[in-house]
C-alpha positions as protocol buffer text, in pm:
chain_id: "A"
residue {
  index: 1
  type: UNK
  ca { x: 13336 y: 12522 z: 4878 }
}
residue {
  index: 2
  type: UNK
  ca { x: 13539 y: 12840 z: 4986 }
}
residue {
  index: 3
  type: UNK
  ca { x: 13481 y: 12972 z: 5310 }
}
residue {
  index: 4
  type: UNK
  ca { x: 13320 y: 13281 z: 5366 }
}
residue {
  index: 5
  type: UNK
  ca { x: 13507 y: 13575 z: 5491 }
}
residue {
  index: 6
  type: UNK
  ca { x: 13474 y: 13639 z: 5838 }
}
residue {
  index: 7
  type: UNK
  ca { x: 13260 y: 13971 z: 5929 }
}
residue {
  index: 8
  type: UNK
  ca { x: 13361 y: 14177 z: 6226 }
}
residue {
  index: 9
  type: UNK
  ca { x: 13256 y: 14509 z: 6350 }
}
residue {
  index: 10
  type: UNK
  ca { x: 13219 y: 14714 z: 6681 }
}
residue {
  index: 11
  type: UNK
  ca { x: 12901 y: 14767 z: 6918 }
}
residue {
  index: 12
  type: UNK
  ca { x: 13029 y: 15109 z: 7040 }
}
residue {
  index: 13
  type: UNK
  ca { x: 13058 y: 15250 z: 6594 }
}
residue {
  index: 14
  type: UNK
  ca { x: 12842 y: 15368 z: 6354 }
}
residue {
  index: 15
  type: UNK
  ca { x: 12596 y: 15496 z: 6663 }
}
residue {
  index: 16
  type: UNK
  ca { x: 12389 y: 15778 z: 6487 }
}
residue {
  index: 17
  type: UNK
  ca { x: 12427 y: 16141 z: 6646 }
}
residue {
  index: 18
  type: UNK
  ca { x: 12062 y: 16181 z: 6654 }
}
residue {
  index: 19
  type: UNK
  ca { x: 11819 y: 15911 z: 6784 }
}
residue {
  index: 20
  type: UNK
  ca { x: 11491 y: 15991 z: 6797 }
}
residue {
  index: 21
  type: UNK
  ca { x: 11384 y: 15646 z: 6835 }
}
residue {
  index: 22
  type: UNK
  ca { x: 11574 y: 15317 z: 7003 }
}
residue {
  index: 23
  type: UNK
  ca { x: 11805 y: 15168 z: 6754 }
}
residue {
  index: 24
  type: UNK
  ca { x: 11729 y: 14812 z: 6647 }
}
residue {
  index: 25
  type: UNK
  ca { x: 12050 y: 14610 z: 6454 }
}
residue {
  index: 26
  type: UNK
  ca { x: 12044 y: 14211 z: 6401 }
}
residue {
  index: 27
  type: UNK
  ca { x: 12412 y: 14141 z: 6436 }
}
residue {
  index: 28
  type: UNK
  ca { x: 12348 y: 13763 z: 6332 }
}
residue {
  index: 29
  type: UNK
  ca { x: 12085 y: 13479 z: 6297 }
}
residue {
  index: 30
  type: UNK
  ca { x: 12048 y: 13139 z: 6280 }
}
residue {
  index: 31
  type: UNK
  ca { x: 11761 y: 12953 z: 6097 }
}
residue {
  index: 32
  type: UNK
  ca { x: 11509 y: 13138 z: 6283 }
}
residue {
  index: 33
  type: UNK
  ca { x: 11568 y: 12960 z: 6576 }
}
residue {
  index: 34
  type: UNK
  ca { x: 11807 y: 13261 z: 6717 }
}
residue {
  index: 35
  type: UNK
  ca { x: 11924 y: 13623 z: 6690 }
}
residue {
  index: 36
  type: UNK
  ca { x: 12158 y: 13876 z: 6803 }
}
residue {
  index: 37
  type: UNK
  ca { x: 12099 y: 14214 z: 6809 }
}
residue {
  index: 38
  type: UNK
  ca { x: 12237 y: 14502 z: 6901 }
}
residue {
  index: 39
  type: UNK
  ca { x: 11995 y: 14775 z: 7076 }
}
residue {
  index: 40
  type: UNK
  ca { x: 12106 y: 15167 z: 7172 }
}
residue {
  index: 41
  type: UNK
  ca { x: 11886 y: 15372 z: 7381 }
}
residue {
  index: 42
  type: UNK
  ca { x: 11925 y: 15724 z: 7462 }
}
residue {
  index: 43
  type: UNK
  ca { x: 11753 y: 15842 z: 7740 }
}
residue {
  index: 44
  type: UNK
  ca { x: 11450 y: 15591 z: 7542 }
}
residue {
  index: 45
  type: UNK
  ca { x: 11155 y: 15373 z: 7728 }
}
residue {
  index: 46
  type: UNK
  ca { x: 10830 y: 15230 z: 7640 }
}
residue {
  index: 47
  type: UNK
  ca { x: 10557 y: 15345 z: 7638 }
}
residue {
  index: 48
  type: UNK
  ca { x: 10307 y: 15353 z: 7944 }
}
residue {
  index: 49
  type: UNK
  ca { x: 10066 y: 15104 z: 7844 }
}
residue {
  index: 50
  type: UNK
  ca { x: 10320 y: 14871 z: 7681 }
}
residue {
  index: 51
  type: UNK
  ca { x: 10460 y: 14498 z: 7748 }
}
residue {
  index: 52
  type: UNK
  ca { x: 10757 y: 14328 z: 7515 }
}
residue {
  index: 53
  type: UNK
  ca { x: 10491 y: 13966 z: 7508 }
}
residue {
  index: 54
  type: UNK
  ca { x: 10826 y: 13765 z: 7288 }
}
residue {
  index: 55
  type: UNK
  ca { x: 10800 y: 13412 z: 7173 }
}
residue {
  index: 56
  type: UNK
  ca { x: 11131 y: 13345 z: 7223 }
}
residue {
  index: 57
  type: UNK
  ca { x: 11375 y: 13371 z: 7552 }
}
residue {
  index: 58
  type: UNK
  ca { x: 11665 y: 13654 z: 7577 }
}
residue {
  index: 59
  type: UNK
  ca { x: 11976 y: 13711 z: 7742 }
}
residue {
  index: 60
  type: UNK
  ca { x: 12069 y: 14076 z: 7719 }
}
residue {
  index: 61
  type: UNK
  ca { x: 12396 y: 14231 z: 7811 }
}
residue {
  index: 62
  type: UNK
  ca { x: 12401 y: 14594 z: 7921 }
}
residue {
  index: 63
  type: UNK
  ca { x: 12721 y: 14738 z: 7784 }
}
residue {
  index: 64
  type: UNK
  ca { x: 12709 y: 15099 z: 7836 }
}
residue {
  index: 65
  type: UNK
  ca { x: 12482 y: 15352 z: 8010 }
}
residue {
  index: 66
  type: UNK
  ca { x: 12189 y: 15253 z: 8268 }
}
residue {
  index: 67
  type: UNK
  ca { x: 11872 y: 15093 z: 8213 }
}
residue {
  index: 68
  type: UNK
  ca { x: 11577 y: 15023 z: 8484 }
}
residue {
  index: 69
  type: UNK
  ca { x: 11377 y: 14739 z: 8382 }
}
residue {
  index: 70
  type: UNK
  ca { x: 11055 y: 14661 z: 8536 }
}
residue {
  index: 71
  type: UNK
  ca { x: 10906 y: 14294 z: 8484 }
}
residue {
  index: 72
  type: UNK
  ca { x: 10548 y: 14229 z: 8493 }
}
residue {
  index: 73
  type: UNK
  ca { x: 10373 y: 14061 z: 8802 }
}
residue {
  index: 74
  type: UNK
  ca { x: 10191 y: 14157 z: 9047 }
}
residue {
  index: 75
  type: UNK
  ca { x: 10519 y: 14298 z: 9276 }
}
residue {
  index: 76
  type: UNK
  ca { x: 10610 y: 14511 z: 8982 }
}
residue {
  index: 77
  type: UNK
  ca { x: 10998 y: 14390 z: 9042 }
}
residue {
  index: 78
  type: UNK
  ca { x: 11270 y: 14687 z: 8905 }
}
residue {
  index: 79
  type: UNK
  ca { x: 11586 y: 14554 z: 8757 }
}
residue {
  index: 80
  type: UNK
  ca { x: 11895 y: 14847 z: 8777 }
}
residue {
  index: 81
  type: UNK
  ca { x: 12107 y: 14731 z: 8515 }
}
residue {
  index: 82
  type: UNK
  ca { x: 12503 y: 14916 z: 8469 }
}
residue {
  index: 83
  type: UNK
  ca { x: 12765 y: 14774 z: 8237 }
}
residue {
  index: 84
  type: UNK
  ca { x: 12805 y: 14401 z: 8280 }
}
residue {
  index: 85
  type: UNK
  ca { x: 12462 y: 14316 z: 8392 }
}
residue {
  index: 86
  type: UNK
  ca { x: 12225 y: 14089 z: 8238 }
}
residue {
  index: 87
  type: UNK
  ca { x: 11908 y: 13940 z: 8283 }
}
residue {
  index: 88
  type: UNK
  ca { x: 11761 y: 13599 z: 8118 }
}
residue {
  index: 89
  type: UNK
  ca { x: 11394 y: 13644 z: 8054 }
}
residue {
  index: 90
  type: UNK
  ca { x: 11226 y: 13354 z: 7966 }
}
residue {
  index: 91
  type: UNK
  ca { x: 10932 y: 13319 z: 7637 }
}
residue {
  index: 92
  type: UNK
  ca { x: 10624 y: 13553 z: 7704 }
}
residue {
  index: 93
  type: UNK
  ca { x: 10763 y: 13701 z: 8026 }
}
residue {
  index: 94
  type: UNK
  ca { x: 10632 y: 14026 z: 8015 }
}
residue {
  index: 95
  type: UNK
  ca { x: 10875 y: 14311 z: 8069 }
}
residue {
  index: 96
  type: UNK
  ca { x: 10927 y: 14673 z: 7990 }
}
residue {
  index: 97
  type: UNK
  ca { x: 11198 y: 14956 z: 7960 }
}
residue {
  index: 98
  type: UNK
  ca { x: 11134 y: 15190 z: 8228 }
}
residue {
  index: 99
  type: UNK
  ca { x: 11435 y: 15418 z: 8148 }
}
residue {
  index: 100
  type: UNK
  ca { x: 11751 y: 15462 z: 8026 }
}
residue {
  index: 101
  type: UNK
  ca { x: 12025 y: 15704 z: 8047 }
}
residue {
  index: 102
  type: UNK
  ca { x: 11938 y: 16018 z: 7875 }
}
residue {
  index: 103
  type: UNK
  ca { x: 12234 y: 16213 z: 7704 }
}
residue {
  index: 104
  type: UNK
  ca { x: 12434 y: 15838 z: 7692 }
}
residue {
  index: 105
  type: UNK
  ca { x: 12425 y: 15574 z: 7504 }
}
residue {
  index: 106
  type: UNK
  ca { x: 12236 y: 15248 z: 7626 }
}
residue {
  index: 107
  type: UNK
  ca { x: 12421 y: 14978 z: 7457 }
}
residue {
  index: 108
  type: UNK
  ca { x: 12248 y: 14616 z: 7523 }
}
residue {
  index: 109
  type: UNK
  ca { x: 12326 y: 14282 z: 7316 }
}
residue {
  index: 110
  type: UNK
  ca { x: 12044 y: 14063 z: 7349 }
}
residue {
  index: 111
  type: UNK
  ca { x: 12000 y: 13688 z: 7258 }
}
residue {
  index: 112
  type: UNK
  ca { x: 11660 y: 13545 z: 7145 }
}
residue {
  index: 113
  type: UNK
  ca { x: 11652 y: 13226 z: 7090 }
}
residue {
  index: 114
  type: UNK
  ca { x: 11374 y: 12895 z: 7146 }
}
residue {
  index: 115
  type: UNK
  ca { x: 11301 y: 12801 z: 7530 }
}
């Protein structure tokens, strides 16, 4: 059996000019066990009354711009991510996107894969 070709690409290309919403790419996957995607914000957070609940851990990667995390709890902790920080959250730890960079590109590559 021949081997595949290998893929390649960059995380900083093919960034739409306009972004109305956060972009969302799976960059590769493995049995549905893990992922990698890559995710571009642009001045994007959620919503007020909103909580990423996952079933699976991730390790994300800030690459470009600023993002301010804020992880749920009863302290409220804020995270101040710049390029080369990254966080580990583990399954269900309930976390949200406070705010990120407006006028730049947010450029994360997160991880999810099984506790």
């Amino acid at each position: 059996m021949a081997d595949a070709p290998p893929e390649q690409g960059n995380l900083f290309a093919g960034i739409p000019e306009s972004l109305p919403g956060e972009l969302t790419e799976t960059l590769a996957a493995g049995s549905g066990s893990w992922r990698i995607e890559r995710i571009v914000s642009r001045g994007h957070r959620s919503p007020d009354d909103f909580w990423y609940d996952q079933d699976q851990a991730e390790w994300v990667l800030l690459l470009s711009g600023s993002a301010v995390l804020l992880l749920d709890g009863p302290e409220g902790e804020r995270l101040f991510l710049r390029p080369g920080d990254w966080i580990r959250l583990s399954a269900h730890r309930g976390h949200r996107v406070e705010s990120t960079e407006a006028g730049t590109d947010t450029v994360w590559l997160a991880v999810f894969f099984d506790p």
